[in-house]
Backbone bond lengths (Angstrom), bond angles and torsions (degrees), N, CA, C in turn:
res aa  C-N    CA-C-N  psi(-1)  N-CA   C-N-CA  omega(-1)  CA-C   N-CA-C  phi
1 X - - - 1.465 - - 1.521 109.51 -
2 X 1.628 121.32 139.26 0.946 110.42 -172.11 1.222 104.30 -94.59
3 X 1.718 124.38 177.14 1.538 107.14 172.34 1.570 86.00 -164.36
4 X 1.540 125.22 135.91 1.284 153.88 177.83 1.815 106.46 -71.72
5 X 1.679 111.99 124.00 1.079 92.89 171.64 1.324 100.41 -120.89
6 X 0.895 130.74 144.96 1.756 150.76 -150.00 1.558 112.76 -59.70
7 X 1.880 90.27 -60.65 1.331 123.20 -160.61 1.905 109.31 -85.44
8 X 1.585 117.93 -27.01 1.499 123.56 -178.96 1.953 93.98 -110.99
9 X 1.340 120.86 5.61 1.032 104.89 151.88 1.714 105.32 79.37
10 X 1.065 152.29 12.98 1.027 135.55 -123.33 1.926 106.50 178.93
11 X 1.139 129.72 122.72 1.233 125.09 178.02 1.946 112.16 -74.06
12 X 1.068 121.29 142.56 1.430 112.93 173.71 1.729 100.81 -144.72
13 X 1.332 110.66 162.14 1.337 116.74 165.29 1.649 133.55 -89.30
14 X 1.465 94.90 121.45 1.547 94.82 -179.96 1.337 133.80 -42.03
15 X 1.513 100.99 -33.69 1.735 92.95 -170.10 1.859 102.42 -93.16
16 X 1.351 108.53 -2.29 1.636 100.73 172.49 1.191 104.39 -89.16
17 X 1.809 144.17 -30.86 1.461 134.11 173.40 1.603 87.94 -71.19
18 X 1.058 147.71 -60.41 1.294 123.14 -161.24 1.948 129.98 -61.32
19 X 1.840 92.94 -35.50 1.488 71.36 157.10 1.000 110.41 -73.88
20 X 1.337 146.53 -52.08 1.204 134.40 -141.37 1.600 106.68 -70.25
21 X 1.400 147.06 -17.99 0.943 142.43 126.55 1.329 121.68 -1.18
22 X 1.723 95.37 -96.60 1.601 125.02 165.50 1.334 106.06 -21.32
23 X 1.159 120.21 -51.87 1.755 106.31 -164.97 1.429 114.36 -84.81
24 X 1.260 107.30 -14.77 1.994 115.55 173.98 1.262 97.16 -81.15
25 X 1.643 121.80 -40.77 1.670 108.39 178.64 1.683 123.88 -70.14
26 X 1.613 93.87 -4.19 1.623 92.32 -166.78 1.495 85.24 -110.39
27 X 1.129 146.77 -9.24 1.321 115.95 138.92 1.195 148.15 -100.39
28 X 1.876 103.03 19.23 1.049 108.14 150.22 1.514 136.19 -88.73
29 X 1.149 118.36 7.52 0.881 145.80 -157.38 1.502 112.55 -113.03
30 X 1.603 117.84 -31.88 1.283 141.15 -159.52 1.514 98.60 -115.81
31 X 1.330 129.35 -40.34 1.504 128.77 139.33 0.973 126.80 -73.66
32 X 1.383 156.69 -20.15 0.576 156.07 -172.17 1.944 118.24 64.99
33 X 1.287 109.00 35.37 1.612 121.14 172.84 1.539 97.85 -128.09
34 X 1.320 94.58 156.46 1.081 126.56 163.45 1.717 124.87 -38.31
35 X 1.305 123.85 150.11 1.482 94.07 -171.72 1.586 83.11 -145.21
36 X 0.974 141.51 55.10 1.600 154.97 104.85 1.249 94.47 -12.24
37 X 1.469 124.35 -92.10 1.419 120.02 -128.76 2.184 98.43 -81.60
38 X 1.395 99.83 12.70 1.393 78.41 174.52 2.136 98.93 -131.55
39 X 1.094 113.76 -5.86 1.613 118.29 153.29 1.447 110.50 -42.10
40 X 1.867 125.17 -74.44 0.880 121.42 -155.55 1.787 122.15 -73.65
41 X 1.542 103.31 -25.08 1.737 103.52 175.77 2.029 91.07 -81.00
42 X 1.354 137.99 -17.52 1.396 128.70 178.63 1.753 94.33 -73.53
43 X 1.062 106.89 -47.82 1.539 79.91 170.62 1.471 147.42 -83.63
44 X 1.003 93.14 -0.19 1.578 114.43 179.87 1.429 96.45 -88.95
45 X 1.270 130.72 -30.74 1.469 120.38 -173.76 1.857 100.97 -83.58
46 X 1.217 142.21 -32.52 1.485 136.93 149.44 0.795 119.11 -71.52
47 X 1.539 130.09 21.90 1.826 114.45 148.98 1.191 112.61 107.63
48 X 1.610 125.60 -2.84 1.567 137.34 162.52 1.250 120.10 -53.14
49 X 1.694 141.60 72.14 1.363 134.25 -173.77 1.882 112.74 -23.05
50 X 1.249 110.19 134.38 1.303 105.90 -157.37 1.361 108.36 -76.61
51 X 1.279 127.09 -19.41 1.512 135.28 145.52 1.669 131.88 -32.56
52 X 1.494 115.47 -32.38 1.515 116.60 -178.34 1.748 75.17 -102.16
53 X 1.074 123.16 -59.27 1.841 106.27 -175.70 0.958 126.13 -12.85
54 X 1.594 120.56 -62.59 1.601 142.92 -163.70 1.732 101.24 -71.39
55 X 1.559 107.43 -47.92 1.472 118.05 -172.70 1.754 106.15 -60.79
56 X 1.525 96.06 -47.99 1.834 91.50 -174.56 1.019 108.36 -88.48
57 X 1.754 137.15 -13.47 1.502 113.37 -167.34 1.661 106.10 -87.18
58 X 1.791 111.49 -8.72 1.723 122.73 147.56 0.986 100.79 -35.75
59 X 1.224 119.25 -87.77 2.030 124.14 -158.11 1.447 111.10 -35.00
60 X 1.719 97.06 -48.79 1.620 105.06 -167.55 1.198 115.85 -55.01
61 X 1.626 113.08 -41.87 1.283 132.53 177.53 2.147 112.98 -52.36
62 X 1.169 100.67 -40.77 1.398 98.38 -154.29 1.918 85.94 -66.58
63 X 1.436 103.71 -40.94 1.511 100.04 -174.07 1.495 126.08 -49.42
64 X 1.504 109.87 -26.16 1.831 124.53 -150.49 1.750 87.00 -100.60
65 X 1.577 101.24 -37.40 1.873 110.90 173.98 1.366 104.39 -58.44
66 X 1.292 135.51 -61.94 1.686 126.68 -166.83 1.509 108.88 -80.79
67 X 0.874 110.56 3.17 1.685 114.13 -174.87 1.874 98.50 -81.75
68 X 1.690 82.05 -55.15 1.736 106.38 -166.32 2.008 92.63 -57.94
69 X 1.052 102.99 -82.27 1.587 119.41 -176.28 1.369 106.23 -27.70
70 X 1.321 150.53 -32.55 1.441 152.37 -130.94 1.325 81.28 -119.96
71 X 1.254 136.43 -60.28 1.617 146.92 173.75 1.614 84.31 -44.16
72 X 1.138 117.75 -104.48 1.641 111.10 -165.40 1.110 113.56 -26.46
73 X 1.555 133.52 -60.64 1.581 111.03 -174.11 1.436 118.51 -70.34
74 X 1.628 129.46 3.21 1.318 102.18 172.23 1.542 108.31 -87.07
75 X 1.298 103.31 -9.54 1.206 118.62 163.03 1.614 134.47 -51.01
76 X 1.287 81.97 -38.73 1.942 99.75 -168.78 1.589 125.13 90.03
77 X 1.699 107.31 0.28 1.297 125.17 -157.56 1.818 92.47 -75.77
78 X 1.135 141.62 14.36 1.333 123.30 -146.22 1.698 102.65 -151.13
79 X 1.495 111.32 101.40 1.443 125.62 -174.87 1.781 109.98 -67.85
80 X 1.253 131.87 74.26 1.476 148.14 -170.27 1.415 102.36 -41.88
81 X 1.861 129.27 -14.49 1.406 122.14 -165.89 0.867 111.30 -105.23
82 X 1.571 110.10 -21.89 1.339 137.33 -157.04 1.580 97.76 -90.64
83 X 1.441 111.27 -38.16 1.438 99.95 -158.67 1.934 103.93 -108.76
84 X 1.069 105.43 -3.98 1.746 125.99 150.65 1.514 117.51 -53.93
85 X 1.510 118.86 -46.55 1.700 115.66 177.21 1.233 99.84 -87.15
86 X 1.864 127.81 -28.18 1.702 94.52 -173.98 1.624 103.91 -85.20
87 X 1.739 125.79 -0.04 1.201 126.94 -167.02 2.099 90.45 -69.75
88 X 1.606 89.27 -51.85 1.670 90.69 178.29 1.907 110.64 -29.02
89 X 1.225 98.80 -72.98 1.775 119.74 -172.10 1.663 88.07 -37.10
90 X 1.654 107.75 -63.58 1.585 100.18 -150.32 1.592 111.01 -47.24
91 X 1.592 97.60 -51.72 1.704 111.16 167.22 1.363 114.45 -23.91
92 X 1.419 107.75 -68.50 1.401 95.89 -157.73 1.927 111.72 -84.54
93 X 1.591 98.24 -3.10 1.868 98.70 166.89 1.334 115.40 -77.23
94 X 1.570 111.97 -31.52 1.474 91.32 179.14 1.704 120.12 -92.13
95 X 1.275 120.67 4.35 1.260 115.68 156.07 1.429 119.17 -63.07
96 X 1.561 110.16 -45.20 1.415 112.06 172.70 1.610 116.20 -57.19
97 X 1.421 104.95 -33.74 1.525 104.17 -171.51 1.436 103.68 -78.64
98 X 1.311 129.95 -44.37 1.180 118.98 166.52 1.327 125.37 -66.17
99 X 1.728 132.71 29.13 1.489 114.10 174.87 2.066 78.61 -130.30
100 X 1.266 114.16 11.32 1.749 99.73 -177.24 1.452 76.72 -100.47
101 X 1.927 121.06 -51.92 1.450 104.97 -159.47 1.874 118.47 -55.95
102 X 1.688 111.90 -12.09 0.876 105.73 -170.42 1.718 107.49 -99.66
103 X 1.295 90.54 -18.38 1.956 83.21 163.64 1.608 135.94 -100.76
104 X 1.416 87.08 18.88 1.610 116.95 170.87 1.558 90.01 -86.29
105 X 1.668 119.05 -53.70 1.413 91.24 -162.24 1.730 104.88 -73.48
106 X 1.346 119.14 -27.86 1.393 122.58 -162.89 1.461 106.61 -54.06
107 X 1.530 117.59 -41.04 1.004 135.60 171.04 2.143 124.59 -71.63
108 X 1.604 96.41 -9.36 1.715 112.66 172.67 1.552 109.30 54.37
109 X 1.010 107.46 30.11 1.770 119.32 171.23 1.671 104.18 -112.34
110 X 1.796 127.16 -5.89 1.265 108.11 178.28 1.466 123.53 -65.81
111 X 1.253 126.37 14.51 1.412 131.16 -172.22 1.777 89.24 -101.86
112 X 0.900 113.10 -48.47 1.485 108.81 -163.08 1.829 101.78 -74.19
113 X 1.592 114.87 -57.23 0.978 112.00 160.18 1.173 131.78 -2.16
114 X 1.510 124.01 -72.87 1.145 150.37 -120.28 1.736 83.25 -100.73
115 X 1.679 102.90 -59.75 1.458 109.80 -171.92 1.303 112.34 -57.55
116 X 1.017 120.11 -54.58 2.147 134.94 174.62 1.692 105.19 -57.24
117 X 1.050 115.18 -15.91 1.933 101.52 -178.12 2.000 78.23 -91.93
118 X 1.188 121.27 -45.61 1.464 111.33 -148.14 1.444 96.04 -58.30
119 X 1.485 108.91 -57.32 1.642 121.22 175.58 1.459 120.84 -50.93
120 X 1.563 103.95 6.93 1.882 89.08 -169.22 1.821 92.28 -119.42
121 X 1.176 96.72 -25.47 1.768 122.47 -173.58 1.843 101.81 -83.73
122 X 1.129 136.26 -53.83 0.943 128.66 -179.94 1.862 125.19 -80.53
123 X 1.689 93.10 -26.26 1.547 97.30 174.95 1.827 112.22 -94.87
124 X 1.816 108.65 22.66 1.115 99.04 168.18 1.455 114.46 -112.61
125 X 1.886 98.21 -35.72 1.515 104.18 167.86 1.773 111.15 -88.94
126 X 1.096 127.30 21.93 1.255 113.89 171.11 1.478 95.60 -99.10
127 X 1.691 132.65 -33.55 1.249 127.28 -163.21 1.588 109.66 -83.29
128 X 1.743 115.54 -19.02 1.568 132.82 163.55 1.731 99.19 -59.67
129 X 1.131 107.76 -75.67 1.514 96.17 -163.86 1.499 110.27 -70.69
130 X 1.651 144.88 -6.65 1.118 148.00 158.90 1.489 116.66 -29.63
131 X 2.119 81.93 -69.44 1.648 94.67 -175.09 1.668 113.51 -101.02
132 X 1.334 112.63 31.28 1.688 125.19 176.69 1.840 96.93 -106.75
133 X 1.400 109.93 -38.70 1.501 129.61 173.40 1.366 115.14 -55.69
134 X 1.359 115.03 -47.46 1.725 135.07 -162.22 1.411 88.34 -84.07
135 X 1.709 114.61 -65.18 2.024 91.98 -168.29 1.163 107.40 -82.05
136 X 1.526 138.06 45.88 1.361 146.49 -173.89 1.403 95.17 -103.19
137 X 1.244 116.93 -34.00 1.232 120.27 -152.26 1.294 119.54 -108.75
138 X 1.294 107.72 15.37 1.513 125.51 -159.41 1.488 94.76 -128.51
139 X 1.014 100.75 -48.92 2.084 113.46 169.91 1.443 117.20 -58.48
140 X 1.286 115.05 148.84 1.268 116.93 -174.63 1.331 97.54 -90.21
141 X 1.892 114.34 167.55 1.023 123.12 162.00 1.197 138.83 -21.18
142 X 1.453 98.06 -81.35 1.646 126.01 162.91 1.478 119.69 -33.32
143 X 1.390 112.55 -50.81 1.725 138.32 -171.23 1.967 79.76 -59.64
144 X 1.863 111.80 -70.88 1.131 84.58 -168.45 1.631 142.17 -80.75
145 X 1.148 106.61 13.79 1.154 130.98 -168.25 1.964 111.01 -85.39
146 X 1.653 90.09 -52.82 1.499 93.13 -173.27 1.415 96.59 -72.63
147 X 1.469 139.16 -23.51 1.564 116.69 -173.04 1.257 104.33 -88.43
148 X 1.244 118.32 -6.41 1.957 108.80 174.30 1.412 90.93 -75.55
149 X 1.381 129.46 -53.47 1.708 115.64 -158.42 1.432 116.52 -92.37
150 X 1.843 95.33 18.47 1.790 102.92 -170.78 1.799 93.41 -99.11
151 X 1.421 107.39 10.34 1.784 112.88 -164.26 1.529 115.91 -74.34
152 X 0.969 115.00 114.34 2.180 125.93 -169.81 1.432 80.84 -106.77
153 X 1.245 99.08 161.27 1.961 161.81 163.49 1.589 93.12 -57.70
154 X 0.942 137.22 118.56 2.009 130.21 149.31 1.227 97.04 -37.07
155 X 1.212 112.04 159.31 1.496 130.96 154.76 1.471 109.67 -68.05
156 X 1.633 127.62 -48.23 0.930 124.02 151.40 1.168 138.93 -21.46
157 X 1.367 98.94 -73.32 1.755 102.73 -177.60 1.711 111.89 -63.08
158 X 1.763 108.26 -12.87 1.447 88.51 -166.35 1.885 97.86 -84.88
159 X 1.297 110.76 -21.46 1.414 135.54 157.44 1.724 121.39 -1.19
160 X 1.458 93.89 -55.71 1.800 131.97 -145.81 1.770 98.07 -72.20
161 X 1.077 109.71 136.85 1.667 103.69 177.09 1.091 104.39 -97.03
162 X 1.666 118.42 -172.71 1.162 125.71 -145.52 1.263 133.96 44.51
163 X 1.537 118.92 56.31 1.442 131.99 -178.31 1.691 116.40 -56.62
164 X 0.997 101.63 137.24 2.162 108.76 165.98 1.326 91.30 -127.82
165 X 1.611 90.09 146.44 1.466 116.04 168.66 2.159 95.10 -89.11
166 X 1.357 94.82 144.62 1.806 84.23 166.64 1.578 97.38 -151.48
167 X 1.352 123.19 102.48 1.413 134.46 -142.00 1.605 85.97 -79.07
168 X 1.635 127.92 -49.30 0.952 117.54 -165.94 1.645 129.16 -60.77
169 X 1.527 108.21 -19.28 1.268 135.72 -175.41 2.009 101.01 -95.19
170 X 0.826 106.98 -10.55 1.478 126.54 -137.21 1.838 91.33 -10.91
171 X 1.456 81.59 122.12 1.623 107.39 -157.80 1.909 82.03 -167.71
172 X 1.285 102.71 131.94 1.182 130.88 149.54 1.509 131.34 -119.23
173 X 1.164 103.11 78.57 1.291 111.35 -164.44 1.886 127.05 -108.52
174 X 1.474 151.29 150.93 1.112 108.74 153.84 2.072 134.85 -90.86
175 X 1.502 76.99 162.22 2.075 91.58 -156.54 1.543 110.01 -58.26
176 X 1.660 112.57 20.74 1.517 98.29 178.77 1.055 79.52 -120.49
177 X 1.228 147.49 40.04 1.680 141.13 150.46 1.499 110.76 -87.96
178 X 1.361 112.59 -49.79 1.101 117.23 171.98 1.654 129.85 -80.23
179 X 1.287 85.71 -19.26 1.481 109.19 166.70 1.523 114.58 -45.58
180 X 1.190 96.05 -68.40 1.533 134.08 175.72 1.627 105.09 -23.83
181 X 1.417 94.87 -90.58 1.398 129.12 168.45 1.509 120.04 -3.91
182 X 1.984 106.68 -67.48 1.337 125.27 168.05 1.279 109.64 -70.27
183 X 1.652 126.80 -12.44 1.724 105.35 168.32 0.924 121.95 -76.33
184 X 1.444 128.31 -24.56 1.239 139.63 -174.36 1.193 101.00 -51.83
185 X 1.610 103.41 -73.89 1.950 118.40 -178.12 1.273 104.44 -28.82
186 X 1.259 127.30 -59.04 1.664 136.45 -150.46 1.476 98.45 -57.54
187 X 1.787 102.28 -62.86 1.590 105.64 -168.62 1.598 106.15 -71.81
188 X 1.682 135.65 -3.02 1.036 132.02 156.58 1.568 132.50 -61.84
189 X 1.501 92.53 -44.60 1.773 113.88 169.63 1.913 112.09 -73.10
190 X 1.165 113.94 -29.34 1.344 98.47 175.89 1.369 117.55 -97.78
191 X 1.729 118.43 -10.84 1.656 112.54 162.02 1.036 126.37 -96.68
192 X 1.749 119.51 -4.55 1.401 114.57 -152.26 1.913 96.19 -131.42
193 X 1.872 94.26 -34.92 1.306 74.49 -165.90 1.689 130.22 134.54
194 X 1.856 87.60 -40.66 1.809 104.03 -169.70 1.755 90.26 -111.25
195 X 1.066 93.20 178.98 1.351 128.82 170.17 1.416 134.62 -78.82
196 X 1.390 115.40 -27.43 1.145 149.24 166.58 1.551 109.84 58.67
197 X 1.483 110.61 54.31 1.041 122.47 176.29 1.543 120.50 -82.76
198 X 1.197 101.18 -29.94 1.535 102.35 167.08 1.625 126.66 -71.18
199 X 0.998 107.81 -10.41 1.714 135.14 149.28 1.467 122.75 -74.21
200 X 1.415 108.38 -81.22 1.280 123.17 157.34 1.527 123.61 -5.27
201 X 1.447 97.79 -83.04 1.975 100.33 170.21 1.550 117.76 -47.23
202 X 1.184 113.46 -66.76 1.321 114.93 -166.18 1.465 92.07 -44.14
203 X 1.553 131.00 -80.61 1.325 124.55 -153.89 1.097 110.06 -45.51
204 X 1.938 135.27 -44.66 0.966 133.23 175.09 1.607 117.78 -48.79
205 X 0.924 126.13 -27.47 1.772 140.27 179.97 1.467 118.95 -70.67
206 X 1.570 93.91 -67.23 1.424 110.37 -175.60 1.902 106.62 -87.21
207 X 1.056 132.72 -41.41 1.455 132.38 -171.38 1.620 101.58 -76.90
208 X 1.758 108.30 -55.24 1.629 106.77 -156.91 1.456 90.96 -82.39
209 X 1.377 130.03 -40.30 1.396 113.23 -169.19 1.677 107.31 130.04
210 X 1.787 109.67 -32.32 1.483 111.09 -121.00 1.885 91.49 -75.84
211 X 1.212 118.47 157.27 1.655 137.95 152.44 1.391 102.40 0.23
212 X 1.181 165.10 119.12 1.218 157.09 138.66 1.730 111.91 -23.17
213 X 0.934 117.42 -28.93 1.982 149.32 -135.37 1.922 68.99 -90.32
214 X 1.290 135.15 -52.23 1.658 126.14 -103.22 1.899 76.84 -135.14
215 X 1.089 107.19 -19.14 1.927 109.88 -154.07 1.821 96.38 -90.92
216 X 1.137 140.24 -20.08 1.171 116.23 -168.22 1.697 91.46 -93.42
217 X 1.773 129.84 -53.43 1.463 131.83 169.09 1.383 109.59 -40.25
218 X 0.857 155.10 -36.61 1.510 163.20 -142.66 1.409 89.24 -108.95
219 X 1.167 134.86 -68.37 1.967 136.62 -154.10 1.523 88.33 -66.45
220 X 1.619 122.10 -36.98 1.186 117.96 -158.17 1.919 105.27 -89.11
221 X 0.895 93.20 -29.53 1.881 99.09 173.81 1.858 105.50 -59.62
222 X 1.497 99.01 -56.42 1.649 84.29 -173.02 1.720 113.41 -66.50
223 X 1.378 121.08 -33.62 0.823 138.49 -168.83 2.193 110.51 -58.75
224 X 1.210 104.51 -13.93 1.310 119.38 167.79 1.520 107.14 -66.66
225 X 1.162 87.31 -67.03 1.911 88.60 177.80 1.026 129.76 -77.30
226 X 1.377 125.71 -13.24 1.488 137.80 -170.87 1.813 91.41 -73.44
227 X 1.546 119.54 -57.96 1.322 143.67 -165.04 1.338 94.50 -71.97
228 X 1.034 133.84 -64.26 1.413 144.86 -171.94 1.712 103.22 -57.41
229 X 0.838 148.87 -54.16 1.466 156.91 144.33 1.897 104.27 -25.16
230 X 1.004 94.08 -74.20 1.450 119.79 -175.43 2.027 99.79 -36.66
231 X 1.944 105.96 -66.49 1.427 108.18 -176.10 1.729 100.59 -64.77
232 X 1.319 147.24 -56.31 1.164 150.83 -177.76 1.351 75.67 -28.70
233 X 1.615 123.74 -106.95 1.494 126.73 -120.46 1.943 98.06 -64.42
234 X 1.465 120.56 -29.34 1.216 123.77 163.03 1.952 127.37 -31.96
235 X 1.474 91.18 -31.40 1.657 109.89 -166.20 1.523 103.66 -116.47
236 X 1.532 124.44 -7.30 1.199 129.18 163.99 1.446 128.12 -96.43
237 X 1.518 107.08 -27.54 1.192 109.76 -173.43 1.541 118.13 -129.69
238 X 1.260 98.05 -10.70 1.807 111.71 166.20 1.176 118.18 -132.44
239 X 0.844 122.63 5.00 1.927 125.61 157.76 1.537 112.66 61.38
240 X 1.627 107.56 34.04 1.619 111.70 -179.54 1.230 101.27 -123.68
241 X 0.783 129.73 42.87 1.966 125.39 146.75 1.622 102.00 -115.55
242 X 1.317 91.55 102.35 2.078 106.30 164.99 1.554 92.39 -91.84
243 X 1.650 110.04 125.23 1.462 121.99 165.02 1.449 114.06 -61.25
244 X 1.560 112.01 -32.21 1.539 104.17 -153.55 1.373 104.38 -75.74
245 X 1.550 107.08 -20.91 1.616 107.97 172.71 1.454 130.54 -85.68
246 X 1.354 108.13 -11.32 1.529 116.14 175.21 1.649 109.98 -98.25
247 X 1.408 111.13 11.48 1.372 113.16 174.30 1.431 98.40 -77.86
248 X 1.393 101.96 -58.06 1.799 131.13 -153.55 1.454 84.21 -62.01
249 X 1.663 120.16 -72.48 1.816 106.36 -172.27 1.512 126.69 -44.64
250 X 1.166 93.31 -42.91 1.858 107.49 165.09 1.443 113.12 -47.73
251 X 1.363 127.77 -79.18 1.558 122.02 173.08 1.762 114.29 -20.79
252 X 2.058 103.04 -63.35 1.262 104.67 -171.20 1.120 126.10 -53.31
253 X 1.789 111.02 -47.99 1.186 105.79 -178.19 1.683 114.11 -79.12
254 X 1.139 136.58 28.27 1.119 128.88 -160.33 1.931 83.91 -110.74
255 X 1.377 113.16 -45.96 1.529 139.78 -174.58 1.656 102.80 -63.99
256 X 1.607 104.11 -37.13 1.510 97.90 -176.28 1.458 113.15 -89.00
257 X 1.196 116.76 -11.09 1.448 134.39 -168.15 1.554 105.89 -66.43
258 X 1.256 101.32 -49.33 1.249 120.07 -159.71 1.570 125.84 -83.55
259 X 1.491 90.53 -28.65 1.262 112.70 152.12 1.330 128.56 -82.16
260 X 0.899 127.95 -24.74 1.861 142.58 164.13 1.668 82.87 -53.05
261 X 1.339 116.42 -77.97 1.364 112.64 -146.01 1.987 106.43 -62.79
262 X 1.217 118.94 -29.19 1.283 114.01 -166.65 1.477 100.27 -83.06
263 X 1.333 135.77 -2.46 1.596 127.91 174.74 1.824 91.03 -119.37
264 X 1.074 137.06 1.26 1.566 119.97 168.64 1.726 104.38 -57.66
265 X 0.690 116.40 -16.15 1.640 103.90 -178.21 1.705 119.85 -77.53
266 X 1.846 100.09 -13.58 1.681 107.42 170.81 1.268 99.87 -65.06
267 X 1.548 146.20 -44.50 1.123 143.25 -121.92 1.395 107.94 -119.74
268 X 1.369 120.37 145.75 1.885 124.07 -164.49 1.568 80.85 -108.34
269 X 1.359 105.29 127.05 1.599 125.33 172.65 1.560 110.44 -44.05
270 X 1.199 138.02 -38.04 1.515 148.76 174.22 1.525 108.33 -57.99
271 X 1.439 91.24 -66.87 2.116 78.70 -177.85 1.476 94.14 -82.55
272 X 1.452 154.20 -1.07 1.269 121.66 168.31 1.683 100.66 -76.53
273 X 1.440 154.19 -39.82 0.812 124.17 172.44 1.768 133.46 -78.97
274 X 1.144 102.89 16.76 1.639 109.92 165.19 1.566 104.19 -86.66
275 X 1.394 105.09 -40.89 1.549 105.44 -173.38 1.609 103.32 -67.83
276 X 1.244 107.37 -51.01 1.608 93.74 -178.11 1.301 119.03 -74.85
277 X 1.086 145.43 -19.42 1.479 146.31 129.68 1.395 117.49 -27.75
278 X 1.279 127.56 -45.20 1.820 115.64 168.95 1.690 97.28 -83.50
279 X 1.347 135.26 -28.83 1.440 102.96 161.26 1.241 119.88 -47.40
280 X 1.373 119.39 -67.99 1.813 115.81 -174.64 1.224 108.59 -41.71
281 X 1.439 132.63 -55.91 1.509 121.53 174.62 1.475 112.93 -37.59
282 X 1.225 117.53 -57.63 1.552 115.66 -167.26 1.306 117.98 -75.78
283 X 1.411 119.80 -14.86 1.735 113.24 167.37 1.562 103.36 -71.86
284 X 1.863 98.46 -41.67 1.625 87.34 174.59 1.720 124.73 -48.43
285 X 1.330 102.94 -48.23 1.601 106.21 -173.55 1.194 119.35 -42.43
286 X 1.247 106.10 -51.27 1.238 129.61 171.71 1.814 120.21 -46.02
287 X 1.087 98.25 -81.21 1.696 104.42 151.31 1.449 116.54 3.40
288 X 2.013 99.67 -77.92 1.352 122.57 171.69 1.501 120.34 -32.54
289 X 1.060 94.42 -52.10 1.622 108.72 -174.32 1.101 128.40 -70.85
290 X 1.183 130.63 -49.32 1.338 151.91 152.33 1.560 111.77 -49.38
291 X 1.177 143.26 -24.21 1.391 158.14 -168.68 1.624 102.13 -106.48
292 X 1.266 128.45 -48.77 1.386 133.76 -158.33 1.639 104.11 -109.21
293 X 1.177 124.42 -37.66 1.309 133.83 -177.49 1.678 122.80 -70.92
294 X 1.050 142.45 135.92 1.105 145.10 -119.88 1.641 79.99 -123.38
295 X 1.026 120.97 128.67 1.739 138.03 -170.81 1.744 101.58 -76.04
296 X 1.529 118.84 135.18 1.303 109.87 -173.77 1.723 125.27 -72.32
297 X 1.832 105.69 -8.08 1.186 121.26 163.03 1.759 113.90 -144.65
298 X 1.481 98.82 108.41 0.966 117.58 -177.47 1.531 132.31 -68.91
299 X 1.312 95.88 -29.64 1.501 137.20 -177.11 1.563 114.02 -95.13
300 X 1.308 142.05 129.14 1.437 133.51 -178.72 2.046 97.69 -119.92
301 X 0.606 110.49 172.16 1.749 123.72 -179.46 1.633 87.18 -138.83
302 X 1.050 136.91 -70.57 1.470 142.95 -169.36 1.670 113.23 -21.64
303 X 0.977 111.80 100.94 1.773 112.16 169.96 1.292 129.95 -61.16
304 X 1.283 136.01 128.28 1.062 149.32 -151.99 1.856 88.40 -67.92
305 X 1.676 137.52 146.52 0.919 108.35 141.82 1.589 129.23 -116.34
């Protein structure tokens, strides 16, 4: 069925945004990451100007964020002080990210932009967790076990002024670490699109220190507002969030999610992150190709109507 979206201008088919949804939710679901960063190059490869992409796969995000987060706090999994100073950072990154994304377009390079951060961002952490995946598997348990809980603070960072106490994290740390952290996300969600959770965690782990227990509820709390901020000024000031399409991804991935999670128990955590590591490579390739490769008709005769 076809269906008109308002805002990308453009007719598309329902049941291809919905799998394609579905299949970012079922491996997010099946990894357990976020699947931002592979929505927005899936839509860009069916013909979604990569501009309403970035704007709606925000929206989509804020929905899959309060879903996730609400689960953690009935949980208790989710440090509220902790994720208040990087909400600050996220705030003030995606204002920044939204005044580059908007002088990317002023400047008519946000198409390329958009494609070259994805390709530079995914073919650096897809080739980290590739070969972090590969000698994973060669290491014993134990081997990997004791260097996750063998993980210290920099001297640096413990260095940094402006200290917070954050009892729940119990982390005494200072608040432009975490600060930090959530700017990144912010200016990630308003140029790119994702959430930047696959960023996000690690730094939270390895830089802040915090509980592993406390880091996925927490990335996902600020990440409401960071995104949520981010789609607003997207739909106010650049006119690329189409609803009718962030309904449809929303449903799918909500369907694929769920299904990711009820068959993760076939899968040994080691080869699931090799496998999802040669995915990111191959959206990258792809990327590559489509960006660098010379189109087989360059030229159109076809009149606009």
């Amino acid at each position: 069925m076809q269906l008109y979206l308002p805002i990308a201008e453009m007719a598309v088919s329902v049941e291809t945004i919905f799998v394609l949804s579905a299949v970012v939710g079922l491996v997010s679901g099946l990894f357990g990451v976020g699947g931002g960063f592979l929505t927005t190059p899936f839509l860009i490869f069916i013909g979604i100007p990569p501009t309403v992409a970035v704007g709606t796969q925000a929206s989509q995000l804020v929905a899959s964020s309060m879903a996730g987060s609400l689960g953690h706090l009935r949980r208790h999994n989710v440090d509220l002080k902790m994720g208040c100073v990087m909400m600050v950072g996220g705030l003030l990154g995606s204002f920044l990210g939204i005044f580059i994304f908007k002088f990317l377009q002023y400047l008519g390079q946000i198409d390329f932009a958009i494609s070259m951060l994805y390709i530079l961002l995914l073919g650096g952490i897809g080739s980290l967790m590739f070969l972090e995946s590969v000698a994973s598997l060669f290491k014993k348990k134990e081997d990997v076990r004791k260097a996750f809980n063998n993980t210290r603070i920099s001297p640096f960072i413990l260095a940094l002024p402006y200290k917070m106490r954050f009892p729940r994290s119990k982390l005494f740390i200072s608040a432009f670490v975490p600060g930090a952290i959530g700017f990144i996300g912010g200016v990630l969600a308003s140029v790119l699109g994702i959430g930047g959770g696959f960023l996000i965690v690690p730094a939270m782990i390895y830089i802040l220190g915090m509980p592993p227990l406390l880091v996925a509820g927490t990335a996902l709390f600020q990440v409401i507002f960071t995104t949520g901020s981010a789609t607003i000024m997207h739909a106010v000031l650049n006119n690329t969030v189409d609803i009718v399409l962030a309904i449809i991804l929303i449903l799918g991935s909500v369907v694929g999610a769920q299904i990711g999670v009820s068959i993760s128990w076939l899968f040994k955590g080691r080869q699931v992150r090799v496998f999802l590591a040669l995915i990111v490579l191959a959206v990258c390739a792809k990327l590559m190709v489509d960006l660098f490769m010379a189109p087989d008709d360059i030229f159109s005769t076809v009149m606009a109507q």
